[in-house]
C-alpha positions in Angstrom: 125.5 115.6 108.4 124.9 116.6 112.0 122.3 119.3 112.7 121.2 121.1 115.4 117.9 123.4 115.5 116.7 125.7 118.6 113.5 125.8 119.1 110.7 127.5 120.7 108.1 126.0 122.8 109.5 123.0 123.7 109.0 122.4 127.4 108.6 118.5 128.9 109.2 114.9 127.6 106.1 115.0 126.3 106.9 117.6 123.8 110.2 115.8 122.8 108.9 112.3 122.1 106.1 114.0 119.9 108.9 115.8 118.4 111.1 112.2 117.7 108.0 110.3 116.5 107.2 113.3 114.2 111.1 113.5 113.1 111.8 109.7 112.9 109.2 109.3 109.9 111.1 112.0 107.5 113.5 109.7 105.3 116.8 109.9 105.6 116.8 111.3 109.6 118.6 109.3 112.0 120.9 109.5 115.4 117.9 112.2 117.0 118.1 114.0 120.2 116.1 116.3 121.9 117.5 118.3 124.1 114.5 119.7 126.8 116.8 122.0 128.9 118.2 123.7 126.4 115.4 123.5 123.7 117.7 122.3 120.9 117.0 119.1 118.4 119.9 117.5 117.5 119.6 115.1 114.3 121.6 113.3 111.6 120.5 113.3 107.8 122.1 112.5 105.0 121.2 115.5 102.6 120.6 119.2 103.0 116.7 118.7 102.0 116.1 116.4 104.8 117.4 118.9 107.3 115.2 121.5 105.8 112.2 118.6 106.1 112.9 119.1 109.5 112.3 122.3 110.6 109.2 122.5 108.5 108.0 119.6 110.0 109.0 121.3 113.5 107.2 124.4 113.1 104.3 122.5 111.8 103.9 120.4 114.6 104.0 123.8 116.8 108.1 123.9 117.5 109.2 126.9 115.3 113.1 127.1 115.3 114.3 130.4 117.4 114.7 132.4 113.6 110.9 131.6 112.7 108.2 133.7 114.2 105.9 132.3 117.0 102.5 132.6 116.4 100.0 132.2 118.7 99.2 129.2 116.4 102.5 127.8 116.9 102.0 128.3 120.5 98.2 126.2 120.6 99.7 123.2 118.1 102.8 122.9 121.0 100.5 122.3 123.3 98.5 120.1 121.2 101.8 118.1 120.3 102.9 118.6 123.9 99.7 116.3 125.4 99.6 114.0 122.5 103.2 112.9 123.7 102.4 112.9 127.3 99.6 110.3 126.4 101.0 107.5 123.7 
């Protein structure tokens, strides 16, 4: 099943390769693509709770989708993830 979630606060490279690392260890999530531009993770999975595992893991790492509400906290762990992907 092919997914796609907008999402807030996603602005550089560093930002998406935290967001693949973070993604890539969910089970049952392949084929990812972050799309910086346009703000929108792209994903395969093979079930309905995998997707969902996904956005919760997005707006926990600070990348709420565009329906979730974003915090101030949201904002502050973006920009945590953002530098932590910028440096490994």
């Amino acid at each position: 099943m092919k997914t796609s979630i907008i999402v807030q606060n996603l602005k550089c490279g560093g930002c998406a390769k935290t967001i693949t690392n973070k993604i890539s260890e969910i089970s049952g999530i392949t084929a990812i693509n972050v799309d910086v531009e346009n703000s929108v993770v792209s994903f395969s999975s093979d079930n309905t709770n995998s997707a969902i595992a996904v956005k919760n893991k997005l707006k926990s790492i600070g990348y709420p989708s565009i329906d979730d509400e974003n915090t101030f906290k949201s904002k502050a762990k973006s920009f945590v993830s953002c530098a932590t992907g910028k440096i490994s």
